[in-house]
gemmi code that builds the backbone of each chain (N, CA, C; Angstrom):
import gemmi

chains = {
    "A": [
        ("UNK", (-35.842, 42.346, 109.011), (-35.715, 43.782, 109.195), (-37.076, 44.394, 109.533)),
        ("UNK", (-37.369, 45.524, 110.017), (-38.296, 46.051, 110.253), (-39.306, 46.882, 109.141)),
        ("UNK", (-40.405, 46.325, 109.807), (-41.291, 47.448, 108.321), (-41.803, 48.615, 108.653)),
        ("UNK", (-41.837, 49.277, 107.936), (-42.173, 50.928, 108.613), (-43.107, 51.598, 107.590)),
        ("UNK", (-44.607, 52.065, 108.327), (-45.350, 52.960, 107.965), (-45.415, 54.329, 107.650)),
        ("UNK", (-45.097, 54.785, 106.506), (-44.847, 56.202, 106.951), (-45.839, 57.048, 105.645)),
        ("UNK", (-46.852, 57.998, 106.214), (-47.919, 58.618, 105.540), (-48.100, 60.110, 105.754)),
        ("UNK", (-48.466, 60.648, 104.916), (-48.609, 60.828, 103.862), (-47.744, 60.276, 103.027)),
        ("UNK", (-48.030, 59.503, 101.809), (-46.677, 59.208, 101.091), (-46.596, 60.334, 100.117)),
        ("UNK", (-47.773, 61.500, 99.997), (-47.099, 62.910, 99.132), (-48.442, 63.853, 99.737)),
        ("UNK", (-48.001, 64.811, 99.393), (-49.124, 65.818, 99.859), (-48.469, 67.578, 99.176)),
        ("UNK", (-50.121, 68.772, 98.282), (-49.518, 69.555, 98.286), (-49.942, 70.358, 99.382)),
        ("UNK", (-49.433, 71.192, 99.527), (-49.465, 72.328, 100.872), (-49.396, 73.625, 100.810)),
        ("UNK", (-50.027, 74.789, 101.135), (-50.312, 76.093, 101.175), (-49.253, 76.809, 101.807)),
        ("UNK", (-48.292, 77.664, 101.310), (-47.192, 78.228, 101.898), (-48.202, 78.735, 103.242)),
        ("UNK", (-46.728, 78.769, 104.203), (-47.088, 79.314, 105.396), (-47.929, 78.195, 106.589)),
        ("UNK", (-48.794, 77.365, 106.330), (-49.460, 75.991, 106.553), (-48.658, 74.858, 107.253)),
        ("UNK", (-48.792, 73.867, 108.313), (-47.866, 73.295, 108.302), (-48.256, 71.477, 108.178)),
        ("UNK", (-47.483, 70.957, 108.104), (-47.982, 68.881, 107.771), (-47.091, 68.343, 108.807)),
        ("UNK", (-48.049, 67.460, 108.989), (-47.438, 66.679, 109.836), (-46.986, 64.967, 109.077)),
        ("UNK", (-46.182, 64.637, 108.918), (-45.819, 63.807, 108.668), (-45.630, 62.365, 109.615)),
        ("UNK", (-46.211, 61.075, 109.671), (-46.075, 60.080, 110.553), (-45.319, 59.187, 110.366)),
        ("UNK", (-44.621, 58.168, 111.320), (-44.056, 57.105, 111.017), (-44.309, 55.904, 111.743)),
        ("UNK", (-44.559, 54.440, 111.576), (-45.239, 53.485, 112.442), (-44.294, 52.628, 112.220)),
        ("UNK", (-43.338, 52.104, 112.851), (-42.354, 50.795, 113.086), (-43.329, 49.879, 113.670)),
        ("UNK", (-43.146, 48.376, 113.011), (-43.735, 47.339, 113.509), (-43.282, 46.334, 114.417)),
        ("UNK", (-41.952, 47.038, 115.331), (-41.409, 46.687, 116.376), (-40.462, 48.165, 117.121)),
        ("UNK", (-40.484, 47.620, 118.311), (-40.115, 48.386, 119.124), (-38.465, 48.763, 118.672)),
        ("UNK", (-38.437, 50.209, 118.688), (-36.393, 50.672, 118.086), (-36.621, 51.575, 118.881)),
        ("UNK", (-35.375, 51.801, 119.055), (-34.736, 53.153, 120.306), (-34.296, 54.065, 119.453)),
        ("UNK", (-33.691, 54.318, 118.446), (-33.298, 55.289, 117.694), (-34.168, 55.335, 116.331)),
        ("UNK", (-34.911, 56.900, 116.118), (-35.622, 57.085, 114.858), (-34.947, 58.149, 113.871)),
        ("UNK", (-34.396, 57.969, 112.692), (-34.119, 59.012, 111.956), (-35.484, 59.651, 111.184)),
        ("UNK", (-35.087, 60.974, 110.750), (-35.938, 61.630, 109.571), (-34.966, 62.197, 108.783)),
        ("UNK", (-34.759, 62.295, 107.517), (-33.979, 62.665, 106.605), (-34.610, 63.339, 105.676)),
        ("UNK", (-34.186, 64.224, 105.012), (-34.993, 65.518, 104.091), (-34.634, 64.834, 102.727)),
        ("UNK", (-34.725, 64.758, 101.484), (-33.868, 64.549, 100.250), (-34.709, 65.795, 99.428)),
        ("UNK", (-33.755, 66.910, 99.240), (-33.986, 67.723, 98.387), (-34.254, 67.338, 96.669)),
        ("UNK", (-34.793, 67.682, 95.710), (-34.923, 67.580, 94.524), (-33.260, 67.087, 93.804)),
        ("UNK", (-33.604, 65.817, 92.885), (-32.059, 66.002, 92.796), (-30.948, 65.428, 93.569)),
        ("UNK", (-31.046, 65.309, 94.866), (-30.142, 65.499, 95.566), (-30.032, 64.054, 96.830)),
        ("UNK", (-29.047, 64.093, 97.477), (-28.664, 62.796, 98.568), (-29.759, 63.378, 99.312)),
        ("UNK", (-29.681, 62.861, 100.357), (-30.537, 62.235, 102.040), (-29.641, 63.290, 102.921)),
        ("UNK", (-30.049, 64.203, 103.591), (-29.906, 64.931, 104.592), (-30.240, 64.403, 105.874)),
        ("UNK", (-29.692, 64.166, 106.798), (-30.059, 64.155, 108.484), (-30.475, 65.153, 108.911)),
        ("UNK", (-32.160, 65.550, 109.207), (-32.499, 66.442, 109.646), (-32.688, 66.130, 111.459)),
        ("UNK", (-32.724, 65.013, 111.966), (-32.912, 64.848, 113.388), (-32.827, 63.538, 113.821)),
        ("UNK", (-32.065, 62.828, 114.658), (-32.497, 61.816, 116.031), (-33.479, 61.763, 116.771)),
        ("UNK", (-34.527, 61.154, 116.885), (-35.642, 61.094, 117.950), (-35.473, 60.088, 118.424)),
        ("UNK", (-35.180, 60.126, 119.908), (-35.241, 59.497, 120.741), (-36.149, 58.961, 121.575)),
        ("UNK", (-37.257, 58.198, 122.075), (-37.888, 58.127, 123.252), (-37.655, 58.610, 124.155)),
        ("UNK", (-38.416, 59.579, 124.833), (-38.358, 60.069, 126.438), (-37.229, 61.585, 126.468)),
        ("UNK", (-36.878, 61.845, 125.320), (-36.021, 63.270, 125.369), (-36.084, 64.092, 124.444)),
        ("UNK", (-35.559, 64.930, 124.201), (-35.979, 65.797, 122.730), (-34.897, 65.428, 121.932)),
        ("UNK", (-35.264, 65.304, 120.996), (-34.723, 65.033, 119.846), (-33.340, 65.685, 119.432)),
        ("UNK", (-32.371, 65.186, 118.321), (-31.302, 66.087, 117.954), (-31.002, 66.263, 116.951)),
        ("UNK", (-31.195, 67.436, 116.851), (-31.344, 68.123, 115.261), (-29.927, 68.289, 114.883)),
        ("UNK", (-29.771, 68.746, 113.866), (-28.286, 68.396, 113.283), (-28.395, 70.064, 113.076)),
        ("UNK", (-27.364, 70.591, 112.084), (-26.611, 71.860, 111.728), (-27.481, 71.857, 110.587)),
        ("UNK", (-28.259, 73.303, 110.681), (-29.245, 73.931, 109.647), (-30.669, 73.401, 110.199)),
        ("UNK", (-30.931, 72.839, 111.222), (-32.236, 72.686, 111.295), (-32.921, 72.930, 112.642)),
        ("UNK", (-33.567, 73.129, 112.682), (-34.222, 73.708, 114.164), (-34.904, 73.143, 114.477)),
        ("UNK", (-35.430, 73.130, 115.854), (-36.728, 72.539, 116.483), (-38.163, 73.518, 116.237)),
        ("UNK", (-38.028, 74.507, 115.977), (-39.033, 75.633, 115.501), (-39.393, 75.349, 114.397)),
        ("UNK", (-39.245, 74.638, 113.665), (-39.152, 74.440, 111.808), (-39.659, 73.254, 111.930)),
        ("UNK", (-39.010, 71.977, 112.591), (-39.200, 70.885, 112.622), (-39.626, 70.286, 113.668)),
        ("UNK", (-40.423, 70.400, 114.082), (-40.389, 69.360, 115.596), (-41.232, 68.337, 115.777)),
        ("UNK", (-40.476, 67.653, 116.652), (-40.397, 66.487, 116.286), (-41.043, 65.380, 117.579)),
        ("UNK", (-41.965, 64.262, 117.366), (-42.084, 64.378, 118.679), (-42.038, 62.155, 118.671)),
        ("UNK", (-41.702, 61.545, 120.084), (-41.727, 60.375, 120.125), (-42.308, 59.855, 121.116)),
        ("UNK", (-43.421, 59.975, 121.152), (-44.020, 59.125, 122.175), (-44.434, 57.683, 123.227)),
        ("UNK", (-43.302, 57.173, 121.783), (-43.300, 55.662, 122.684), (-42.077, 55.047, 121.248)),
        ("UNK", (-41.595, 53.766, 121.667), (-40.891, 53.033, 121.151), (-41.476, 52.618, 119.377)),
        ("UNK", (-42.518, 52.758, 119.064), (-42.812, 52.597, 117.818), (-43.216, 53.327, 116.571)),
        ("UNK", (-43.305, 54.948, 117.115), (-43.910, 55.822, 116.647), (-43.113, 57.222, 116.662)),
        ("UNK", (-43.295, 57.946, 115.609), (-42.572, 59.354, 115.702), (-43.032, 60.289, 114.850)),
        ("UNK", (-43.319, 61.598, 114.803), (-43.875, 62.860, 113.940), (-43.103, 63.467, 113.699)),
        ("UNK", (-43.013, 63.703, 112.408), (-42.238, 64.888, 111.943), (-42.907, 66.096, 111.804)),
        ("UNK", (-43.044, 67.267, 111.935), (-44.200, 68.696, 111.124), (-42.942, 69.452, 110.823)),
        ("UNK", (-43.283, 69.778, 109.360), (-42.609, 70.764, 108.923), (-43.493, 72.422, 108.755)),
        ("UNK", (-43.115, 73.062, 109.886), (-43.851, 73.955, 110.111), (-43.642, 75.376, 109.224)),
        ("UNK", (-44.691, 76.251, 109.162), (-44.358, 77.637, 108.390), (-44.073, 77.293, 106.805)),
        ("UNK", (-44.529, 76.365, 106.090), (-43.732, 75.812, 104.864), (-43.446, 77.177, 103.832)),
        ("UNK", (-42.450, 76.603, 103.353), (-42.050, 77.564, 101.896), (-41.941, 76.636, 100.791)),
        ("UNK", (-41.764, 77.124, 99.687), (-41.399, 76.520, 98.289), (-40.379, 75.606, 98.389)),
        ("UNK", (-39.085, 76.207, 99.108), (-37.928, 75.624, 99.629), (-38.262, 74.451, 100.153)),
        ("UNK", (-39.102, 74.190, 101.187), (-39.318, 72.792, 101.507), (-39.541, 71.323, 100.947)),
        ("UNK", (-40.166, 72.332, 99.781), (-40.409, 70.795, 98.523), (-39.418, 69.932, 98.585)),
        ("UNK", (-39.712, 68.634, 99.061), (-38.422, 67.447, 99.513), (-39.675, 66.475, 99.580)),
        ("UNK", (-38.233, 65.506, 99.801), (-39.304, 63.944, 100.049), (-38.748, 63.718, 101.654)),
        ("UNK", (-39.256, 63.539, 102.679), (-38.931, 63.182, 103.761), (-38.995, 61.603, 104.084)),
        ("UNK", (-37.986, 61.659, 104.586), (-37.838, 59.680, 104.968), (-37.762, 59.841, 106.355)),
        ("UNK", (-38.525, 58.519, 106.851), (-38.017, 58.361, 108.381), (-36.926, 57.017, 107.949)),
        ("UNK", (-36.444, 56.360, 109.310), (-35.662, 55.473, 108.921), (-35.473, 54.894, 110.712)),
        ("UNK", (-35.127, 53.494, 110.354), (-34.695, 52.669, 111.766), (-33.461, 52.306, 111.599)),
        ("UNK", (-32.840, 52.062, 112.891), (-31.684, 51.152, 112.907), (-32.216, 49.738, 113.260)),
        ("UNK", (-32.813, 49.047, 112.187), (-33.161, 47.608, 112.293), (-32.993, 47.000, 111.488)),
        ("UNK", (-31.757, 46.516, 110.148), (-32.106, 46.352, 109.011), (-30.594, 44.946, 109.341)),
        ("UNK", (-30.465, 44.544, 110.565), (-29.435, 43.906, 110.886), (-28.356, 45.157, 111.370)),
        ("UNK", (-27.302, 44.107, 111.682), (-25.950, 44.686, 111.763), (-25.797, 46.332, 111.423)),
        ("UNK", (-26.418, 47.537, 112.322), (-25.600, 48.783, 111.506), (-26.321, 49.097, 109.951)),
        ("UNK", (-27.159, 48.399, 109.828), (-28.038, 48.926, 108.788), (-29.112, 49.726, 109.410)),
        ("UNK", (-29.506, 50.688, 108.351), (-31.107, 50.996, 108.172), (-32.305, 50.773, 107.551)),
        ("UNK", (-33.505, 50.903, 107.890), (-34.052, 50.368, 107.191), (-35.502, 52.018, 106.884)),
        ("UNK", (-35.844, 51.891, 105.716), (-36.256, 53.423, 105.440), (-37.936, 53.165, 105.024)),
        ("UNK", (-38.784, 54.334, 105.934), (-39.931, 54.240, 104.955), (-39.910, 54.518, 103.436)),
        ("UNK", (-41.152, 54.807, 102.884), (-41.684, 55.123, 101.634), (-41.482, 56.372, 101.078)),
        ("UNK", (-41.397, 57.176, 102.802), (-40.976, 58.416, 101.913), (-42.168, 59.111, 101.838)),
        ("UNK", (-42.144, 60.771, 101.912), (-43.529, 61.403, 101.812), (-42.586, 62.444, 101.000)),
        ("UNK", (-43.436, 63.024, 100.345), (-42.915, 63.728, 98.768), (-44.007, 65.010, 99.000)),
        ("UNK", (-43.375, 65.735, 99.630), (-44.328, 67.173, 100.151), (-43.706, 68.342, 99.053)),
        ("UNK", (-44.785, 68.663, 98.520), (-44.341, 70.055, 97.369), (-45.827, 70.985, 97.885)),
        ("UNK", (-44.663, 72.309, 98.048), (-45.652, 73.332, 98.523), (-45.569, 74.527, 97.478)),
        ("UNK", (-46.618, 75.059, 97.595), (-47.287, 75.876, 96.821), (-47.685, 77.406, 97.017)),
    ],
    "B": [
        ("UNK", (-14.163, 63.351, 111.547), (-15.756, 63.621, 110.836), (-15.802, 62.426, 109.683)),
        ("UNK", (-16.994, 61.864, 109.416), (-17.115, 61.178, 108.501), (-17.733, 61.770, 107.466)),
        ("UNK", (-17.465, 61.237, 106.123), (-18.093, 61.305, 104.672), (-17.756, 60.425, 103.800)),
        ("UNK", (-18.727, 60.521, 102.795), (-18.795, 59.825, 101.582), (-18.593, 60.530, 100.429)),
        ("UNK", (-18.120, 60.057, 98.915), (-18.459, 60.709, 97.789), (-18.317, 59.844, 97.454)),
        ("UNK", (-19.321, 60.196, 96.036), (-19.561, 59.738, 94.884), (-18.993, 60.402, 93.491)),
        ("UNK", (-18.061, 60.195, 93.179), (-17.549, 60.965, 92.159), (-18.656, 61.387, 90.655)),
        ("UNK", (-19.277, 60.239, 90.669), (-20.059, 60.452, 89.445), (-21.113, 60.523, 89.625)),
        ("UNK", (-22.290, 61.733, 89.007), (-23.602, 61.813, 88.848), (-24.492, 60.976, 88.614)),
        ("UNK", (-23.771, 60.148, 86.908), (-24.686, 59.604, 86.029), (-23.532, 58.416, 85.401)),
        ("UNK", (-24.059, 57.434, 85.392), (-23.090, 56.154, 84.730), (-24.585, 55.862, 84.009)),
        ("UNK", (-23.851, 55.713, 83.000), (-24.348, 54.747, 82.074), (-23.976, 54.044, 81.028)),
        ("UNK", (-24.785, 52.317, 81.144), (-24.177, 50.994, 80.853), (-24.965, 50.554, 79.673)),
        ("UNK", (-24.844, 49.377, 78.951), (-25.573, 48.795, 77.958), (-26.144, 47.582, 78.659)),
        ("UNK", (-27.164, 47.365, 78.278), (-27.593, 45.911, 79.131), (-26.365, 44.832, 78.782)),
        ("UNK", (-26.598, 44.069, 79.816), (-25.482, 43.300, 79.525), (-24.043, 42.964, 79.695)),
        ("UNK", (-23.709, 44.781, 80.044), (-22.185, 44.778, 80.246), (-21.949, 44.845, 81.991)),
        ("UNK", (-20.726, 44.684, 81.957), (-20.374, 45.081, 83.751), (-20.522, 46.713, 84.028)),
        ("UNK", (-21.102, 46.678, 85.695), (-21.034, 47.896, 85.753), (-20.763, 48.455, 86.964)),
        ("UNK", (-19.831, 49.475, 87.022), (-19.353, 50.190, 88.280), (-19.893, 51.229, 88.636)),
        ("UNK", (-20.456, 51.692, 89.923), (-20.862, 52.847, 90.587), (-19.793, 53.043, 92.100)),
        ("UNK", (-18.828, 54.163, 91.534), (-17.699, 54.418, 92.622), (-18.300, 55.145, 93.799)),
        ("UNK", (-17.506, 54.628, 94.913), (-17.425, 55.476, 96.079), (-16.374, 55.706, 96.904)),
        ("UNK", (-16.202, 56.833, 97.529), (-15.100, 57.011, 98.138), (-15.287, 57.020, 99.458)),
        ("UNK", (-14.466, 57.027, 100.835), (-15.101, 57.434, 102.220), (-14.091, 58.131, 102.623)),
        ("UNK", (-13.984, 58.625, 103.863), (-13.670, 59.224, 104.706), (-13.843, 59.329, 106.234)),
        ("UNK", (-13.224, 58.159, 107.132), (-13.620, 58.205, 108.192), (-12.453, 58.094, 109.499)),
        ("UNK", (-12.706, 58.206, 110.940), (-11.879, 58.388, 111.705), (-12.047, 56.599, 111.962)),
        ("UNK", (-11.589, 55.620, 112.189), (-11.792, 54.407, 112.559), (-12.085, 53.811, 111.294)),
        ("UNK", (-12.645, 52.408, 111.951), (-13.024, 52.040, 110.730), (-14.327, 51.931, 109.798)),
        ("UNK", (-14.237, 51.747, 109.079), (-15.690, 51.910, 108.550), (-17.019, 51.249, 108.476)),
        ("UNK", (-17.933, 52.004, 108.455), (-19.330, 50.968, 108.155), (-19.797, 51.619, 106.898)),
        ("UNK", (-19.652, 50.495, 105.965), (-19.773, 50.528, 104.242), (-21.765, 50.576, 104.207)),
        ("UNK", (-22.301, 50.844, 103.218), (-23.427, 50.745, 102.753), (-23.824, 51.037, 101.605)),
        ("UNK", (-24.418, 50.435, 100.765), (-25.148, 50.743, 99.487), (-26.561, 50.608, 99.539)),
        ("UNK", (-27.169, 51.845, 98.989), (-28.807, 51.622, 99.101), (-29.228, 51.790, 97.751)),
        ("UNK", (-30.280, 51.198, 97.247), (-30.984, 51.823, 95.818), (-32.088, 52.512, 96.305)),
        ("UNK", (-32.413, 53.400, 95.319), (-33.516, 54.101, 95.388), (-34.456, 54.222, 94.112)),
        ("UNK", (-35.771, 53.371, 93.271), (-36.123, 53.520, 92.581), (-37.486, 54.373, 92.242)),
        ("UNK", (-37.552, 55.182, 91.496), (-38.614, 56.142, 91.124), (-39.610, 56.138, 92.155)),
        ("UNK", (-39.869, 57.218, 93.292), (-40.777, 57.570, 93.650), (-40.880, 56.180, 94.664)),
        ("UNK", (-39.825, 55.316, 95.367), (-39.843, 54.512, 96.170), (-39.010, 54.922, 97.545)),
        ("UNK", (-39.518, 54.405, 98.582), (-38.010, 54.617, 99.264), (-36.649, 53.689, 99.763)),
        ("UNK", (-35.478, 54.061, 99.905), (-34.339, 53.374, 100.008), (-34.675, 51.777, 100.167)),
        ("UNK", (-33.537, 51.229, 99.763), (-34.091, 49.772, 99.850), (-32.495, 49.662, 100.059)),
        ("UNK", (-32.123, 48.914, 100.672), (-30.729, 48.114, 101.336), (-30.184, 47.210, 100.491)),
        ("UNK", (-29.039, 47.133, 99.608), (-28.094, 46.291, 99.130), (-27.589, 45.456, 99.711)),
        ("UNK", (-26.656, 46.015, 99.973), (-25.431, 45.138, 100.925), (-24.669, 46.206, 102.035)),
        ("UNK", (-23.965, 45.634, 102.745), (-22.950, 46.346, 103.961), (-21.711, 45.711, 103.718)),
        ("UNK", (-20.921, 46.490, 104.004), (-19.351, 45.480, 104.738), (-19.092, 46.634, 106.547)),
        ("UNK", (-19.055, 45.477, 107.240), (-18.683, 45.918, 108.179), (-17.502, 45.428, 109.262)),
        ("UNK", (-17.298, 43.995, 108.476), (-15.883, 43.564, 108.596), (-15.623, 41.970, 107.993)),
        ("UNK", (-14.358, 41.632, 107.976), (-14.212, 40.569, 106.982), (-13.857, 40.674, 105.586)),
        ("UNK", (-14.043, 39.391, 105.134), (-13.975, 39.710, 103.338), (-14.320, 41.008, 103.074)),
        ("UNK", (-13.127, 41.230, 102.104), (-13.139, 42.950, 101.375), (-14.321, 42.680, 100.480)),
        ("UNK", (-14.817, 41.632, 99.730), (-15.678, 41.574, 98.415), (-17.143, 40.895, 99.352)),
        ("UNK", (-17.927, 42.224, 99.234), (-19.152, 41.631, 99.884), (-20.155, 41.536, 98.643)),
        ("UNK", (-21.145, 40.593, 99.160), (-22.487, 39.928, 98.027), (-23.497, 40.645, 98.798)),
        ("UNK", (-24.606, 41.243, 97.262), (-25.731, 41.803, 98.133), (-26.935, 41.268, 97.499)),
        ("UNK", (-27.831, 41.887, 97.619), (-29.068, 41.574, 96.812), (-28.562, 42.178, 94.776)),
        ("UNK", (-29.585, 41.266, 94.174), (-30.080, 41.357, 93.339), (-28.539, 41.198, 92.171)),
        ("UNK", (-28.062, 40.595, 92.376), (-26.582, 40.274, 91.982), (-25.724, 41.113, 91.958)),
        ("UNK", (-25.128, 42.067, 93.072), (-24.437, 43.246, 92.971), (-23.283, 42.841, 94.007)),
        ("UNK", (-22.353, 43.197, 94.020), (-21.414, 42.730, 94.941), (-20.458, 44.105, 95.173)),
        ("UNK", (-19.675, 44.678, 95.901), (-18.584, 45.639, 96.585), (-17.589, 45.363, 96.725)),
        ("UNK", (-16.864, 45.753, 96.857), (-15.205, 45.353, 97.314), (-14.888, 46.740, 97.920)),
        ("UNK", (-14.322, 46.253, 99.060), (-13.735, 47.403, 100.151), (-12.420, 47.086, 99.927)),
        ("UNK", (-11.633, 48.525, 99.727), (-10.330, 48.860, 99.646), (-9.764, 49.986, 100.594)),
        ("UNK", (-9.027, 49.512, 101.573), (-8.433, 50.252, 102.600), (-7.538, 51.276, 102.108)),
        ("UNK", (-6.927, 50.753, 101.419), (-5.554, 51.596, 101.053), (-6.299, 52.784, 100.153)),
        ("UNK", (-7.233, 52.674, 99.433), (-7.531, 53.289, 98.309), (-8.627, 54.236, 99.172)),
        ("UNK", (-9.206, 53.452, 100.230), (-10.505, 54.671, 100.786), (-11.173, 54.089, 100.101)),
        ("UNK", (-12.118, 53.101, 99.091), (-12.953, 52.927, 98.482), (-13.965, 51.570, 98.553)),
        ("UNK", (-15.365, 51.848, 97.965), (-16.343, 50.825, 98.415), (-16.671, 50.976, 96.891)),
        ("UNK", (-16.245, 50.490, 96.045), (-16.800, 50.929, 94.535), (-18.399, 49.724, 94.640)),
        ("UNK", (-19.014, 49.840, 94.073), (-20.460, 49.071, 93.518), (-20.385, 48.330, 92.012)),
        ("UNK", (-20.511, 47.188, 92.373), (-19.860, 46.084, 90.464), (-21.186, 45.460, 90.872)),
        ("UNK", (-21.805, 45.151, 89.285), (-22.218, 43.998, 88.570), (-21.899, 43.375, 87.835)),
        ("UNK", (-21.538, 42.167, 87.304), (-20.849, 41.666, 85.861), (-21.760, 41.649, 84.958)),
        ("UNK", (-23.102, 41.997, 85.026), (-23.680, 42.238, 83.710), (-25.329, 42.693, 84.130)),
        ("UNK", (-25.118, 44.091, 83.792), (-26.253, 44.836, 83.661), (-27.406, 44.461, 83.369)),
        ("UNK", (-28.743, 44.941, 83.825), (-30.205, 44.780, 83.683), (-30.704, 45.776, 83.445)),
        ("UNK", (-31.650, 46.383, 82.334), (-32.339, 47.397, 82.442), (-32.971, 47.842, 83.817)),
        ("UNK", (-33.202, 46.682, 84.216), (-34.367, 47.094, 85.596), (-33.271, 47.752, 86.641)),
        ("UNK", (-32.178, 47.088, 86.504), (-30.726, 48.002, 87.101), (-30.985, 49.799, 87.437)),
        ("UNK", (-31.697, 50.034, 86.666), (-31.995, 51.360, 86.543), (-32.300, 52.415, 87.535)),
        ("UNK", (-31.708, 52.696, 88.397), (-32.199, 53.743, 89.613), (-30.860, 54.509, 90.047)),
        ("UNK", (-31.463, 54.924, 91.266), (-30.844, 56.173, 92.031), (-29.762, 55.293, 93.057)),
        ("UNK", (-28.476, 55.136, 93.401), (-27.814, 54.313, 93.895), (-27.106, 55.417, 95.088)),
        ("UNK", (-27.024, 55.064, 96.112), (-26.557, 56.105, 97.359), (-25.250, 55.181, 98.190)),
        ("UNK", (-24.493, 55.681, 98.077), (-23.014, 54.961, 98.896), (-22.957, 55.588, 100.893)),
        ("UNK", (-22.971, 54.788, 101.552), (-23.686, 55.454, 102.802), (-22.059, 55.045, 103.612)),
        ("UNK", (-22.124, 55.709, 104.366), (-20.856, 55.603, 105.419), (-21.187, 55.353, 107.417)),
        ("UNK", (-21.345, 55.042, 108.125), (-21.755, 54.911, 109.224), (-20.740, 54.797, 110.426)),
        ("UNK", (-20.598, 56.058, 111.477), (-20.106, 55.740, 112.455), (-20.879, 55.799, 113.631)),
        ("UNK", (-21.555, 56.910, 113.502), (-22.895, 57.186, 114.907), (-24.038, 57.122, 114.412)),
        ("UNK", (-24.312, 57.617, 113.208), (-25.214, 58.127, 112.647), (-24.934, 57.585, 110.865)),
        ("UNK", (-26.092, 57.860, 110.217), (-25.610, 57.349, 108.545), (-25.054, 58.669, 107.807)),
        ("UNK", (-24.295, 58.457, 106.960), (-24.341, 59.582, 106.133), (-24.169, 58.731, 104.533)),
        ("UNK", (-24.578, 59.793, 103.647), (-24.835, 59.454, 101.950), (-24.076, 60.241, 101.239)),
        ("UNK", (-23.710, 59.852, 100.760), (-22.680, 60.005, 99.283), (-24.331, 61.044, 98.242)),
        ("UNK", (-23.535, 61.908, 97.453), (-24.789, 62.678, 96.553), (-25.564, 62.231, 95.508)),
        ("UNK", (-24.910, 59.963, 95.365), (-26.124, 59.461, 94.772), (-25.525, 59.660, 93.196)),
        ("UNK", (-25.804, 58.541, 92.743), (-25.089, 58.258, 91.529), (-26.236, 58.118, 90.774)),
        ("UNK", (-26.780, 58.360, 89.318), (-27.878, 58.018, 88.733), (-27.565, 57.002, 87.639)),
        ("UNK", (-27.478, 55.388, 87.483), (-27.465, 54.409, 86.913), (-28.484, 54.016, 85.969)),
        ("UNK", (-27.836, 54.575, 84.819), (-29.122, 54.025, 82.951), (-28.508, 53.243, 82.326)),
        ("UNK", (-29.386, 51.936, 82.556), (-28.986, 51.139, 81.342), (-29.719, 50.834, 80.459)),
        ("UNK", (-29.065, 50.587, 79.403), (-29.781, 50.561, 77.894), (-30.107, 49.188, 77.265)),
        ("UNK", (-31.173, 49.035, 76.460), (-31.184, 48.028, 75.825), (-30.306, 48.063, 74.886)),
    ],
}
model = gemmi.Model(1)
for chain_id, residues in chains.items():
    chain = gemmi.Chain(chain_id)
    for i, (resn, *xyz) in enumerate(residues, 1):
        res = gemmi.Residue()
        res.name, res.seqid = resn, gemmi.SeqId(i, " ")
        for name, pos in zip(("N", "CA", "C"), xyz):
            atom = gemmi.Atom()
            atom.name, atom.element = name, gemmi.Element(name[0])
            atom.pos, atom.b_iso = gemmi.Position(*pos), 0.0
            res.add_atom(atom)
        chain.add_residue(res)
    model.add_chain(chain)
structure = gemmi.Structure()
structure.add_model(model)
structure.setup_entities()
């Protein structure tokens, strides 16, 4: 399965301020998730990043808030822009490389803003 | 549309005993099953899948599933609990995209 870099693994942050969040696959994937996990709570689909197109954000999330960018087959940014309190989540990226229809998930960055 | 649930928040087992973490699905076709753990301040780590074949799939760390058509269900069994058992357990469903069940929280006791 694939291993995946993903850093900051936590960070706090100044309302209003924004982070950029990274992710480094150690092989080439065509499809990148990012997923939000609120306090508490399951894994949200916040976007698809694709290589070579813009990304697709799901219902409740924007490209103004989140955007997102993929510059090549191994790499992808998340920024969660304008932050609020509300944002405090752990963000995951994730591959479809884990075999068959699996995923396989970074570490996770654990952003609490302030 | 696809989904998952998890009926229960919080299970908790005695070391030692068998233990179930239910799930339910909901999908147009057929399904792509998943179980992930999630332990303290780690991220997801991959169990097992069923994505076709034998209803009773084997995953890591001695945990096994059984897919039930009729019932809609992917329940999560061990026959005998580990403290280290101890984490955040997510029931995932897959047709285009993944989706997660709201995550079951699994304590077991000495």
């Amino acid at each position: 399965s694939a291993v995946i870099s993903q850093k900051p693994s936590r960070d706090i942050c100044q309302r209003g301020t924004s982070l950029t969040i990274q992710c480094q696959v150690d092989s080439q994937v065509t499809m990148m998730f990012w997923y939000r996990q609120q306090p508490g709570q399951s894994l949200t689909l916040i976007a698809t990043a694709n290589q070579g197109s813009e990304a697709t954000y799901e219902s409740g999330f924007v490209i103004d808030k989140f955007p997102i960018s993929r510059p090549n087959l191994t790499f992808s940014t998340l920024t969660v822009s304008n932050m609020s309190p509300e944002d405090s989540s752990i963000y995951l990226c994730s591959v479809d490389r884990s075999g068959p229809w699996g995923y396989t998930f970074g570490s996770g960055t654990r952003l609490t803003v302030v | 549309a696809q989904s998952v649930a998890q009926p229960e928040d919080q299970v908790n087992v005695a070391e030692g005993n068998p233990l179930t973490v239910k799930c339910t699905y909901s999908v147009s076709g057929n399904p792509y099953l998943f179980w992930y753990v999630q332990y303290p301040n780690r991220g997801l780590q991959f169990l097992l899948k069923y994505i076709t074949g034998d209803n009773l799939v084997k995953g890591s760390y001695g945990f096994e599933a059984e897919f039930n058509k009729s019932q809609t269900s992917f329940h999560l069994k061990k026959p005998s609990a580990l403290v280290s058992d101890s984490a955040l357990y997510f029931c995932a469903v897959r047709v285009n995209d993944m989706r997660f069940g709201a995550g079951t929280r699994l304590t077991v006791k000495p």
